[in-house]
Backbone as a printed PyTorch tensor [residue, N CA C, xyz], in Angstrom:
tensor([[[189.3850,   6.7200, 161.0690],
         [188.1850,   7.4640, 160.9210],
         [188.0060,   8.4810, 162.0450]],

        [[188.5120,   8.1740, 163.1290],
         [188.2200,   8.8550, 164.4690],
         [189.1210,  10.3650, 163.9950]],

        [[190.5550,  10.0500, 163.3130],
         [190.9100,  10.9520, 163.0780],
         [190.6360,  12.3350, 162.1350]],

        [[189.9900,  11.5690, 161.4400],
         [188.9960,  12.3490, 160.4450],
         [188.4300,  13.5390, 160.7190]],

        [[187.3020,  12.3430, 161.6060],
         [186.3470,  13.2640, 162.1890],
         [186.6660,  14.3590, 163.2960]],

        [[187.7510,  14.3290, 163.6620],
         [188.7350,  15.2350, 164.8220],
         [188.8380,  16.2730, 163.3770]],

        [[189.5470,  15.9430, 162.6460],
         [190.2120,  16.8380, 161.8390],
         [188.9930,  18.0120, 161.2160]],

        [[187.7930,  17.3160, 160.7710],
         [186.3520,  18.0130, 160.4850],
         [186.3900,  18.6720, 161.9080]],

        [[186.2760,  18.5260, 162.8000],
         [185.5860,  19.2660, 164.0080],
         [186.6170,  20.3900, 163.8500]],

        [[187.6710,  19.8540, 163.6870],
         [188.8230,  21.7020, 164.1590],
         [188.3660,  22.1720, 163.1440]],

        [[188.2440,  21.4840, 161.6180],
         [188.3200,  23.0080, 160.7880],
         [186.7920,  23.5430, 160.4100]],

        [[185.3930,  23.0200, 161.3920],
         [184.3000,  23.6550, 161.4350],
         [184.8770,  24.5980, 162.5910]],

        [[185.3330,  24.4660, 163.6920],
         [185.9230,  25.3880, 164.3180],
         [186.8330,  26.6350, 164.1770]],

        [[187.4770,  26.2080, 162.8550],
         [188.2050,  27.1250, 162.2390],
         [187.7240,  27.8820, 161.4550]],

        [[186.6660,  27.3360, 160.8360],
         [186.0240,  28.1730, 159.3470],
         [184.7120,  28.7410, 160.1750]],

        [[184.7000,  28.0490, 161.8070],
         [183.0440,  28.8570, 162.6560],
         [183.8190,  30.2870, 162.6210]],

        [[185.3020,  30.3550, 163.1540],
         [185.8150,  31.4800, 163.6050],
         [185.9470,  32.6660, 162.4720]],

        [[186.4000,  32.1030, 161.9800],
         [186.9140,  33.0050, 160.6040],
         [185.3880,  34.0800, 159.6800]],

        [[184.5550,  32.6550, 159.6490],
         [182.6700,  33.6930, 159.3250],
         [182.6040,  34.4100, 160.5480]],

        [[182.2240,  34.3850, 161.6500],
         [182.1640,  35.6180, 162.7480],
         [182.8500,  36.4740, 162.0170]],

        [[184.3020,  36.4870, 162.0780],
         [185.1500,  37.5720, 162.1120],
         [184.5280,  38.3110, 160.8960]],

        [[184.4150,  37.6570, 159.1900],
         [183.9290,  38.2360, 158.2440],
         [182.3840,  39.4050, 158.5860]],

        [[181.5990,  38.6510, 159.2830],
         [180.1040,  39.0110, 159.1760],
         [180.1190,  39.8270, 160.3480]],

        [[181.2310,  39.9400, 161.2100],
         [181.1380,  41.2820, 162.0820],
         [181.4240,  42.4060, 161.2330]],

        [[182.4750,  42.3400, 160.3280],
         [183.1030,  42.9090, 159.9800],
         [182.3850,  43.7640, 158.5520]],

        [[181.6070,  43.0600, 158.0030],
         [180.9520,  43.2030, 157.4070],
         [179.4150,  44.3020, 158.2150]],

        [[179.1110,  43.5130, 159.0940],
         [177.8790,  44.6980, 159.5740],
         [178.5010,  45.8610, 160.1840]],

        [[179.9830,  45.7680, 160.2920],
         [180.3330,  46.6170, 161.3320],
         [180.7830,  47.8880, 159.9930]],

        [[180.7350,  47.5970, 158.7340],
         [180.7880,  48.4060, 157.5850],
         [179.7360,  48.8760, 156.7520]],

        [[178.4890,  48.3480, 156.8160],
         [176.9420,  47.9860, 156.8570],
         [176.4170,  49.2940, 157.9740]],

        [[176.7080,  49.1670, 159.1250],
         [176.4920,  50.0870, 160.3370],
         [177.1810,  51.6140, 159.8620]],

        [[178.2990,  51.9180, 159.3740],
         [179.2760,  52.8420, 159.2720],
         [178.2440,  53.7550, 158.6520]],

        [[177.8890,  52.7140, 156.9860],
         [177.6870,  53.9000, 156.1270],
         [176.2490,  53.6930, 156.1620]],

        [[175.4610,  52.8580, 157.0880],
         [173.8000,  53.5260, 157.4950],
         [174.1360,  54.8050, 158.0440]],

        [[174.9530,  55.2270, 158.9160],
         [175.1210,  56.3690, 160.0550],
         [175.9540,  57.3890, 158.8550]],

        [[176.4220,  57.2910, 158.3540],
         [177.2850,  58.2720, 157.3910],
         [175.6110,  58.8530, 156.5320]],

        [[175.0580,  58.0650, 155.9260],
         [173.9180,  58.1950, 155.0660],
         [172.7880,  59.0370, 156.0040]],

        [[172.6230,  58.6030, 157.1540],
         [171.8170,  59.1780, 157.8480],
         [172.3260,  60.7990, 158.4730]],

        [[173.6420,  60.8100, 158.6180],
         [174.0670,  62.0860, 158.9690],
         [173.8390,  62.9200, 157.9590]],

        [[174.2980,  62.3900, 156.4730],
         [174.2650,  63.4090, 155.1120],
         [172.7150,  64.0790, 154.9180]],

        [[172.3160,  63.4090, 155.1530],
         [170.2930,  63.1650, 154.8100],
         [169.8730,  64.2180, 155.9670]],

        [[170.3530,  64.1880, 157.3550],
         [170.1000,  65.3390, 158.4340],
         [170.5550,  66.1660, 158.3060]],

        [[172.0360,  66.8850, 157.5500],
         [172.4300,  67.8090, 157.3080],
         [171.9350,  68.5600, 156.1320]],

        [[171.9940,  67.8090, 155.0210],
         [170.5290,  68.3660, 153.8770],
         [169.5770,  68.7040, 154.3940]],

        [[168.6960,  68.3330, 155.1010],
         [167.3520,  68.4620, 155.6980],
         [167.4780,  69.7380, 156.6450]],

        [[168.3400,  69.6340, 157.5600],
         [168.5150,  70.8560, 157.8740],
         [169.1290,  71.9340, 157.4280]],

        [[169.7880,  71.9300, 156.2410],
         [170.3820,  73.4140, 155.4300],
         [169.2790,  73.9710, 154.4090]],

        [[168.5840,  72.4600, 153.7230],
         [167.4440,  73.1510, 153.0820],
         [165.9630,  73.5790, 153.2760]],

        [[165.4690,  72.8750, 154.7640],
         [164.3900,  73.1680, 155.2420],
         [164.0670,  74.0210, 156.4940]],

        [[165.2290,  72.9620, 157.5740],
         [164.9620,  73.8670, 158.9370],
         [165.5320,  75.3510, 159.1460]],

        [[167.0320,  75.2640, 158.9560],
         [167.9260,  76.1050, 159.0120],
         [167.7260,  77.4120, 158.4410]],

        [[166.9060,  77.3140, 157.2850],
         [166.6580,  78.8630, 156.9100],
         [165.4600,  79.4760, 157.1510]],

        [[164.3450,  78.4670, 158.1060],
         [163.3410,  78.9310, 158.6050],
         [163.8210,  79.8490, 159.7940]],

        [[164.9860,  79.4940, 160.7720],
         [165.1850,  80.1090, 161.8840],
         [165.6890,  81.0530, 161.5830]],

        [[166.7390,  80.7780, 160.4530],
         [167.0940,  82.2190, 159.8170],
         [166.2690,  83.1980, 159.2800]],

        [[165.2510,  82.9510, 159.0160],
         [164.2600,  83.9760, 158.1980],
         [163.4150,  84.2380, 159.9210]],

        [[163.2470,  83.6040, 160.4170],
         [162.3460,  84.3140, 161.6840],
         [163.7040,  85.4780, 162.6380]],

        [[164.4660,  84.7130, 162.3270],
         [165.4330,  85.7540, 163.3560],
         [165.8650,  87.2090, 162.5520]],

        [[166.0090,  87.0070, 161.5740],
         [165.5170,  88.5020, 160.5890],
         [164.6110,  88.9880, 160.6490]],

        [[162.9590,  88.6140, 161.1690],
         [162.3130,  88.8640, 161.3090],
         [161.8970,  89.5970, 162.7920]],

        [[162.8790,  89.0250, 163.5720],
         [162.6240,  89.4860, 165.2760],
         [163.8130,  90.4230, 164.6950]],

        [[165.0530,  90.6610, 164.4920],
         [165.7340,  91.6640, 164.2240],
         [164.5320,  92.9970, 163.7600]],

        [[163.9780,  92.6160, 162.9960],
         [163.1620,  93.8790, 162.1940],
         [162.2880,  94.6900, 163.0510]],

        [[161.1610,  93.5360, 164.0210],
         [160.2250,  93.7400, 164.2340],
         [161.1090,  94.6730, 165.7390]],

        [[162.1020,  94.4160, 166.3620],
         [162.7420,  95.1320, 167.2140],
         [163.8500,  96.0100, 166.9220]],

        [[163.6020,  96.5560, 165.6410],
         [164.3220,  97.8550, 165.0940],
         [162.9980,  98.6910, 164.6740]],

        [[161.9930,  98.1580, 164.8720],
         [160.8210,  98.7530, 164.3440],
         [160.6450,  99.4160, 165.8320]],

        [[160.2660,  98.6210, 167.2480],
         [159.6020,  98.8050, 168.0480],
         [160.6570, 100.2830, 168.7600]],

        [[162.1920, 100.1720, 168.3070],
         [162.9210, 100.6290, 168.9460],
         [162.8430, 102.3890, 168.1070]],

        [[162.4980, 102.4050, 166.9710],
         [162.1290, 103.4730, 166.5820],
         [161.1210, 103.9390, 166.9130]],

        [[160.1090, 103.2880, 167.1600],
         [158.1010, 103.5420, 167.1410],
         [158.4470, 104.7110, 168.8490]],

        [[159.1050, 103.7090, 169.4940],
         [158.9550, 104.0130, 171.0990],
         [159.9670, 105.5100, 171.0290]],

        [[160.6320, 105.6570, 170.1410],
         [161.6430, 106.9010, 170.4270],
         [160.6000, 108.1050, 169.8680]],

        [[159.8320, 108.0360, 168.6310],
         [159.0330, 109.5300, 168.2180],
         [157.5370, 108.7330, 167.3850]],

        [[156.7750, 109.0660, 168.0430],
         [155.3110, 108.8880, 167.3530],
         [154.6650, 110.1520, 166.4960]],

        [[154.4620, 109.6450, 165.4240],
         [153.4300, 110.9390, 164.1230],
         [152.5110, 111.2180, 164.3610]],

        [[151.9840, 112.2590, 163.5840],
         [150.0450, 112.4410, 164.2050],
         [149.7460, 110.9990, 162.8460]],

        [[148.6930, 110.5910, 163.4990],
         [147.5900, 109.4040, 162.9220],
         [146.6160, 110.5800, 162.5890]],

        [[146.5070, 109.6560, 161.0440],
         [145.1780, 109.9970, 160.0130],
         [144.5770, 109.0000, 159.5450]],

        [[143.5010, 108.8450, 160.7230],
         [142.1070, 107.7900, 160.4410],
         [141.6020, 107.6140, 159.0410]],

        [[141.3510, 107.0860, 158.5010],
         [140.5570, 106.7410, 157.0390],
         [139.3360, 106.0520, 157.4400]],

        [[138.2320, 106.6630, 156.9620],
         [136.7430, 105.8360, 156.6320],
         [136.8670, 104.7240, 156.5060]],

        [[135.9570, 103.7440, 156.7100],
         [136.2680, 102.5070, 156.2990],
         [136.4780, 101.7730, 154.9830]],

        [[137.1780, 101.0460, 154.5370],
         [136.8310, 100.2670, 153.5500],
         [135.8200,  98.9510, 153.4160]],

        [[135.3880,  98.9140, 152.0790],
         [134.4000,  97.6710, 151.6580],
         [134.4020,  97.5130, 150.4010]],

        [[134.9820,  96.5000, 150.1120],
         [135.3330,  96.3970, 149.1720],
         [135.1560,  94.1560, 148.8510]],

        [[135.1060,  94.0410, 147.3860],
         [134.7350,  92.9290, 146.6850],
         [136.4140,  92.2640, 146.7700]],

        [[136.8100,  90.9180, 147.2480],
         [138.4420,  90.6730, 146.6440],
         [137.8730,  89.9560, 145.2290]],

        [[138.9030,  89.2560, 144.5640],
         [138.8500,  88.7620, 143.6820],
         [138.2480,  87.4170, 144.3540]],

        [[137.6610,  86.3070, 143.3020],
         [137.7800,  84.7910, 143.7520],
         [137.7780,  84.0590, 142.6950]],

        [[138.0060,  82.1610, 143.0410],
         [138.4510,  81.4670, 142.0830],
         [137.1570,  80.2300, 142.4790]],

        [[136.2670,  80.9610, 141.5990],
         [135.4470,  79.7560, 141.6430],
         [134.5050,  79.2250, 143.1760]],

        [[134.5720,  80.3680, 144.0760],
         [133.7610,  80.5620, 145.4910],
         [132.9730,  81.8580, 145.1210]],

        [[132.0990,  81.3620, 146.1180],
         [131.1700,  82.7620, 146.9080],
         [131.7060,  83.6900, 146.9840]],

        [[131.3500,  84.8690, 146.4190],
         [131.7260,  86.4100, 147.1890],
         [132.4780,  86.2700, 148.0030]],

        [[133.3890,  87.0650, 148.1280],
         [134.2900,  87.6230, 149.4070],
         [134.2080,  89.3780, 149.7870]],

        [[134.1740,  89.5190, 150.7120],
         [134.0330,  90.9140, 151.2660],
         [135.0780,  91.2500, 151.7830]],

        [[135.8060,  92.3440, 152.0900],
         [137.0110,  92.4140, 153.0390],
         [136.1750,  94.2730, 153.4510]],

        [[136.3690,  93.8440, 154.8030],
         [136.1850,  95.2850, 155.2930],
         [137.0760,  95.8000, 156.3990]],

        [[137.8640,  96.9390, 155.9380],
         [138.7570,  97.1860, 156.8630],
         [139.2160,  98.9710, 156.9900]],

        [[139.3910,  98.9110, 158.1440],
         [139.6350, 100.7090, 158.6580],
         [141.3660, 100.5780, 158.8960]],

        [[141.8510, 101.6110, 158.6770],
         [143.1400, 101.8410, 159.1880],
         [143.6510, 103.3760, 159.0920]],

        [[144.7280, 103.5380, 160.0750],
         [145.0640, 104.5400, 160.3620],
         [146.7080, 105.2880, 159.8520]],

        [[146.5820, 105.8280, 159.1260],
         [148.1860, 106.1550, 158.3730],
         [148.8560, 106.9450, 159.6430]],

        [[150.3210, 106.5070, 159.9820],
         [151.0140, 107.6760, 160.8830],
         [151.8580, 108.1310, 159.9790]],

        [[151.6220, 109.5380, 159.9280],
         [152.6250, 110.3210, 159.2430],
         [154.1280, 110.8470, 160.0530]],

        [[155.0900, 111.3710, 159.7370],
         [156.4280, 111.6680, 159.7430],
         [155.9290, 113.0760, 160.2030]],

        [[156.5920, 113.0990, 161.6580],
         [156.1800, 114.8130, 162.1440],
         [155.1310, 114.8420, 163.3170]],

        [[155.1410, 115.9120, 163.9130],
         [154.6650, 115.7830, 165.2430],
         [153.0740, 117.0920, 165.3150]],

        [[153.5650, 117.8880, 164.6870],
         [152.4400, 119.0560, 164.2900],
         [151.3180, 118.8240, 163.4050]],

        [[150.0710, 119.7110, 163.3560],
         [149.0860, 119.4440, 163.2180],
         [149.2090, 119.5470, 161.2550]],

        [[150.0040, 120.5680, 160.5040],
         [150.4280, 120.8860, 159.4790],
         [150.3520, 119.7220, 158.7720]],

        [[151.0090, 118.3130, 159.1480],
         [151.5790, 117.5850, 158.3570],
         [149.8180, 116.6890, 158.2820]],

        [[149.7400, 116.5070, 159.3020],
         [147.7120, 115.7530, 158.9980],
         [147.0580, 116.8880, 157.9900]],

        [[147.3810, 118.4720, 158.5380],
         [146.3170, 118.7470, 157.0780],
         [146.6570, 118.5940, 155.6300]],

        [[147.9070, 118.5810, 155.4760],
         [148.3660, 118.5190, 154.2230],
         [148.3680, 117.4330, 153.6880]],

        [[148.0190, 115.8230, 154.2740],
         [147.5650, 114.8700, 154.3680],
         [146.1590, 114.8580, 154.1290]],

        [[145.6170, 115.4140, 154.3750],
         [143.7880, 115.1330, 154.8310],
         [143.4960, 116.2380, 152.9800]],

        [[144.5370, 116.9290, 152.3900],
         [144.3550, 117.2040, 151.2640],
         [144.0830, 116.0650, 150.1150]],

        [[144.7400, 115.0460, 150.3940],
         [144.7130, 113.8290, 149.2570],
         [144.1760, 112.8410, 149.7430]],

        [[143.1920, 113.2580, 150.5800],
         [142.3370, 111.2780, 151.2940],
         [141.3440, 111.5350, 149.9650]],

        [[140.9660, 112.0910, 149.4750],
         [140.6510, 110.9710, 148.0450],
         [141.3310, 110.1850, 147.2060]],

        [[142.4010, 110.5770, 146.7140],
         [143.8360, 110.1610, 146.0820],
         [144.4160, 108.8280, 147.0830]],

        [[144.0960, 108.9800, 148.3690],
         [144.3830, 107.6840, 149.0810],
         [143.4480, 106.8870, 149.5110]],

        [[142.0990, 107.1130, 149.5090],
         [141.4150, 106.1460, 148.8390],
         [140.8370, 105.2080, 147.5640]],

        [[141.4030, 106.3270, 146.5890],
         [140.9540, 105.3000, 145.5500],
         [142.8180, 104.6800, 145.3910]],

        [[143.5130, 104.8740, 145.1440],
         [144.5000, 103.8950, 145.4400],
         [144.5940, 102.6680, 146.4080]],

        [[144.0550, 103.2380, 147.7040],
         [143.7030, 102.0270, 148.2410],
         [142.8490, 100.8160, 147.6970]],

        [[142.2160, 101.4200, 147.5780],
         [140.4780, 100.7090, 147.0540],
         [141.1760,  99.8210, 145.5340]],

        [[142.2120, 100.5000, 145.1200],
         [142.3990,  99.6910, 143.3880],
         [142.9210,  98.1170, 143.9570]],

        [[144.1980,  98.9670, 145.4540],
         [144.7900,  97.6760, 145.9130],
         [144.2250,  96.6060, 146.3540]],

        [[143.2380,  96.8870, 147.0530],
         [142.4030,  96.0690, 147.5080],
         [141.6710,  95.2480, 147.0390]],

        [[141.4430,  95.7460, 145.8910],
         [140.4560,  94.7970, 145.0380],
         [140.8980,  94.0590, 143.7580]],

        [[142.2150,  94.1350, 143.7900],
         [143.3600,  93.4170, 143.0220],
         [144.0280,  92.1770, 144.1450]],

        [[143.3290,  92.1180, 145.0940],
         [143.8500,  90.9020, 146.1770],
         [142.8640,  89.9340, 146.0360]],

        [[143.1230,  88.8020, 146.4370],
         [142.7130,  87.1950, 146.6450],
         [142.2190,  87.1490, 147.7510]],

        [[141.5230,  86.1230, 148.3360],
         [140.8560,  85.9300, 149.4620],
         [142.5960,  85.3910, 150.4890]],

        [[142.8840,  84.7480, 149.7180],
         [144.5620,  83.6390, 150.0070],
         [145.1390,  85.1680, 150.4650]],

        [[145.2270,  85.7930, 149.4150],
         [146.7450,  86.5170, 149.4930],
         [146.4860,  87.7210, 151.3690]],

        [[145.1210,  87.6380, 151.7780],
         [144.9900,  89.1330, 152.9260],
         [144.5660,  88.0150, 153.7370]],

        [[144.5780,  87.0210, 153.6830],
         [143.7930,  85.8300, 155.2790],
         [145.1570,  85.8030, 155.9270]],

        [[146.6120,  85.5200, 155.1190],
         [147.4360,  85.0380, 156.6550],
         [148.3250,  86.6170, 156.8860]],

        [[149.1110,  85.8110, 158.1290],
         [149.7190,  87.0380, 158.7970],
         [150.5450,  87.7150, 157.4010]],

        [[151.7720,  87.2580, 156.9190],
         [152.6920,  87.7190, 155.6180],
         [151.6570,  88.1970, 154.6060]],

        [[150.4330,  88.2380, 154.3520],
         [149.6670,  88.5730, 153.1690],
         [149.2000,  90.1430, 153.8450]],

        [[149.0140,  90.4720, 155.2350],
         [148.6410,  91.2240, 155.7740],
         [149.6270,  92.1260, 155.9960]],

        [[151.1540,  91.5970, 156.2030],
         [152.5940,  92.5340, 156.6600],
         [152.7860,  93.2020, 155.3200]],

        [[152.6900,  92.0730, 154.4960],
         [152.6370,  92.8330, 153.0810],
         [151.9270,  93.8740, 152.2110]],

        [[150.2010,  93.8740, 152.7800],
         [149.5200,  94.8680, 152.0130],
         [149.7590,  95.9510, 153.1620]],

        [[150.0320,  95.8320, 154.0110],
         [150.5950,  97.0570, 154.6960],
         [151.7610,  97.8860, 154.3070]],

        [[152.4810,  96.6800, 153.7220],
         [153.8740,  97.3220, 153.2130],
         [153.3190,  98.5010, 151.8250]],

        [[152.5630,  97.6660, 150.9080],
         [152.1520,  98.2960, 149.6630],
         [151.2640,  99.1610, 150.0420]],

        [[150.6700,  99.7330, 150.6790],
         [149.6650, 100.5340, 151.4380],
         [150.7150, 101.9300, 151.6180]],

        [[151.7850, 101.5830, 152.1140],
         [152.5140, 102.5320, 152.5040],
         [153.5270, 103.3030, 151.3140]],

        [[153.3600, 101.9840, 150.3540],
         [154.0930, 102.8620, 149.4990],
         [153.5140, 103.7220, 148.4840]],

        [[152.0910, 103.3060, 148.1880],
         [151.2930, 103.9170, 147.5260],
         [150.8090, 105.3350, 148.2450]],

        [[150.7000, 105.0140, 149.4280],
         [150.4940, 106.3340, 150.1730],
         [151.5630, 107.0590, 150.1510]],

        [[152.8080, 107.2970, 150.2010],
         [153.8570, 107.7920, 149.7150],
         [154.1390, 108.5050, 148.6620]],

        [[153.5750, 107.5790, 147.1640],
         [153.0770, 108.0340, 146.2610],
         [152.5150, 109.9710, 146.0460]],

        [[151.7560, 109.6650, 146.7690],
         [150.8140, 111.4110, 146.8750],
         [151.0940, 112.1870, 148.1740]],

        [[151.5720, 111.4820, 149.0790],
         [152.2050, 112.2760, 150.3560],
         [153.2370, 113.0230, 149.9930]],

        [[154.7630, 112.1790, 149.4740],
         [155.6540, 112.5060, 149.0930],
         [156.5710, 111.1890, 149.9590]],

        [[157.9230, 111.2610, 149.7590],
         [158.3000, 110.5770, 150.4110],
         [158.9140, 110.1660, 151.7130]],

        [[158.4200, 108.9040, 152.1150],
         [158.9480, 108.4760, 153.5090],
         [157.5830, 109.9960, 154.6560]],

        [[156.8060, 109.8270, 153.8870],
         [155.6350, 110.7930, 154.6880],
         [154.8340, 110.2540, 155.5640]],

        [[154.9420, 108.5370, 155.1900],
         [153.7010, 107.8580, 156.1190],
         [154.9880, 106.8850, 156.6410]],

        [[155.0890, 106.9730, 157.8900],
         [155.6110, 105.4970, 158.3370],
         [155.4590, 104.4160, 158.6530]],

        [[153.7900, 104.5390, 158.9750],
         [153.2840, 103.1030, 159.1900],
         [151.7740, 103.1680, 158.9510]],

        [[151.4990, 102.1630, 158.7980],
         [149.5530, 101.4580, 158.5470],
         [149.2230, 100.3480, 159.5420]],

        [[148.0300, 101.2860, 160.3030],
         [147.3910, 100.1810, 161.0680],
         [146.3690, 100.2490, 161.2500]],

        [[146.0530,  98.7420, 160.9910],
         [144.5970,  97.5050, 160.8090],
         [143.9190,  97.9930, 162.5570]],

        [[142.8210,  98.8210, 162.0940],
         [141.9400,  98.7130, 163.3180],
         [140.5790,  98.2280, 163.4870]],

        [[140.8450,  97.6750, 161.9450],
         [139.6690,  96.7330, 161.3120],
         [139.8670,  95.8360, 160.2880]],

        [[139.7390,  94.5530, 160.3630],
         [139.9310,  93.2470, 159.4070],
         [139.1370,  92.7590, 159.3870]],

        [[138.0170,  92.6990, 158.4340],
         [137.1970,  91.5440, 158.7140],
         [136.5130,  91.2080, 156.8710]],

        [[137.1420,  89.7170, 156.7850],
         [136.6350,  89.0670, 155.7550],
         [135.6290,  88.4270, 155.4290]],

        [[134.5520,  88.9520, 154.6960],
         [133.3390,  87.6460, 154.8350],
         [132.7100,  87.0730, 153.5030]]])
């Protein structure tokens, strides 16, 4: 019997050794593909969320310093506009007001190109005024809703200037109420 029980003790000793080895071996494959899964899941996450945010801002500092690098080499005469006041659209709120002044810079350095400009500030106000009041309270509150009606501002002004006549629009008044 003594021998027996010798013989049980080695092969709990044998079969203790052998489960370790399995159940390391096992978490140690368990561990692999948590970290494989977790890498795939960070690399998605960053190709479809982060990665093209930095990309879209660094196109954006590209722009905004091809802009500044032109502005600083030749400035246009500025043609002030009256103010606007105008109704936006809404969805089920209170009135909205948007009141705002801005200043067109035209292409050219002489006084010629403002009068021949200052011929169609009716024509560029009621174009303005259509744009304006075809906007949302949403679409002119953030910064991109604002880069944008500037953009369309300019092209409509273009429109009756002629082209590439206005190079830029600026807000020397925003105010929504």
């Amino acid at each position: 019997m003594a021998e027996k029980e010798k013989k049980e003790a080695e092969g709990t000793e044998e079969a203790g050794e052998e489960k370790p080895k399995k159940g390391k071996l096992f978490s140690l494959i368990i561990i692999v593909v948590i970290v494989l899964a977790l890498s795939a899941g960070g690399y998605l996450a960053y190709t479809m969320y982060i990665g093209p945010k930095f990309i879209h801002q660094d196109k954006k500092a590209a722009v905004a310093k091809d802009k500044k690098t032109e502005g600083a080499q030749k400035v246009g005469v500025f043609l002030p506009l009256d103010p606007f006041i105008v109704n936006l659209l809404i969805d089920g709120e209170g009135a909205r007001y948007l009141k705002m002044k801005i200043d067109l810079e035209l292409e050219g350095e002489d006084e010629k190109v403002k009068a021949e400009a200052e011929k169609h500030i009716p024509q560029l106000r009621d174009t303005i005024i259509m744009l304006l009041t075809s906007k949302r309270y949403e679409e002119v509150m953030t910064l991109e809703g604002k880069i944008r009606l500037r953009d369309e501002i300019i092209i409509r002004a273009n429109h009756y200037l002629g082209k590439n006549k206005v190079k830029g629009v600026y807000f020397s008044e925003f105010v929504i109420q």
